[in-house]
N, C-alpha and C positions, 0 to 999 in steps of 0.2 A: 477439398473441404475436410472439415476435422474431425473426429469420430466423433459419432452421436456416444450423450452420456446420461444417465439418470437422473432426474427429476433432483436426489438423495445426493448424488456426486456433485451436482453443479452448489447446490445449497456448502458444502462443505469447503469446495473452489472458493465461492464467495466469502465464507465466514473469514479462509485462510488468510487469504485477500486482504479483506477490510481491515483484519488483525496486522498488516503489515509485512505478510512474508513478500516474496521477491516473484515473479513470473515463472523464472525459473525453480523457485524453491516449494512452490505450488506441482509445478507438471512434475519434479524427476519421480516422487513416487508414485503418480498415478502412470507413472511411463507414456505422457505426452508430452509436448514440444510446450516453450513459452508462450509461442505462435497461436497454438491451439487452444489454451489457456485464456489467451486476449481473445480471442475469438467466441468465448463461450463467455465472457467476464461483458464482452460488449453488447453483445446477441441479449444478456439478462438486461441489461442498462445501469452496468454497475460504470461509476465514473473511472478515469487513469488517472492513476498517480503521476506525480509529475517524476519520471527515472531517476533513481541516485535518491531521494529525496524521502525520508522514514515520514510515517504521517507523526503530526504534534498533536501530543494530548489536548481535547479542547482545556484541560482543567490546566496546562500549562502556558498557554499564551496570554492571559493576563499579566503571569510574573513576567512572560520572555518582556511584554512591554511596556513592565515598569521598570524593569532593568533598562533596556534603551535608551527609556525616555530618562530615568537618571542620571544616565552620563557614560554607561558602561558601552566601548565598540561595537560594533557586530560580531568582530573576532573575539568578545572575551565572552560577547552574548551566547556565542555558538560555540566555546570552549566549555562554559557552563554545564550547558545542556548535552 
């Protein structure tokens, strides 16, 4: 099981989090594992990102899908962006 942390630390976990850093780039300065990171991220009821995958600004997926629906690839959608 994975070190108990404070109430202060896990809020900070989560902020990092939702902000879009990485599992791993959340633990190396708190010198925990990613493992343990998902562990305390799940334990609060914070959702997964889906891995590899940066979160989209809500204020940008309107354009992403009126580019699309314009005419533009998905490749020049996601070259865009």
């Amino acid at each position: 099981m994975p070190p108990k942390i404070s109430k202060s630390k896990l809020a900070e976990i989560i902020r990092a989090y939702q902000a879009g850093a990485s599992l791993t780039a959340v633990a190396k300065p708190l010198r925990l594992t990613p493992n343990a990171i998902h562990y305390h991220l799940r334990r609060a009821g914070v959702p997964r990102r889906t891995p590899g995958a940066p979160p989209v600004p809500p204020e940008r997926i309107a354009e992403i899908v009126a580019m699309y629906q314009g005419g533009a690839s998905l490749s020049e959608v996601g070259q865009h962006f």
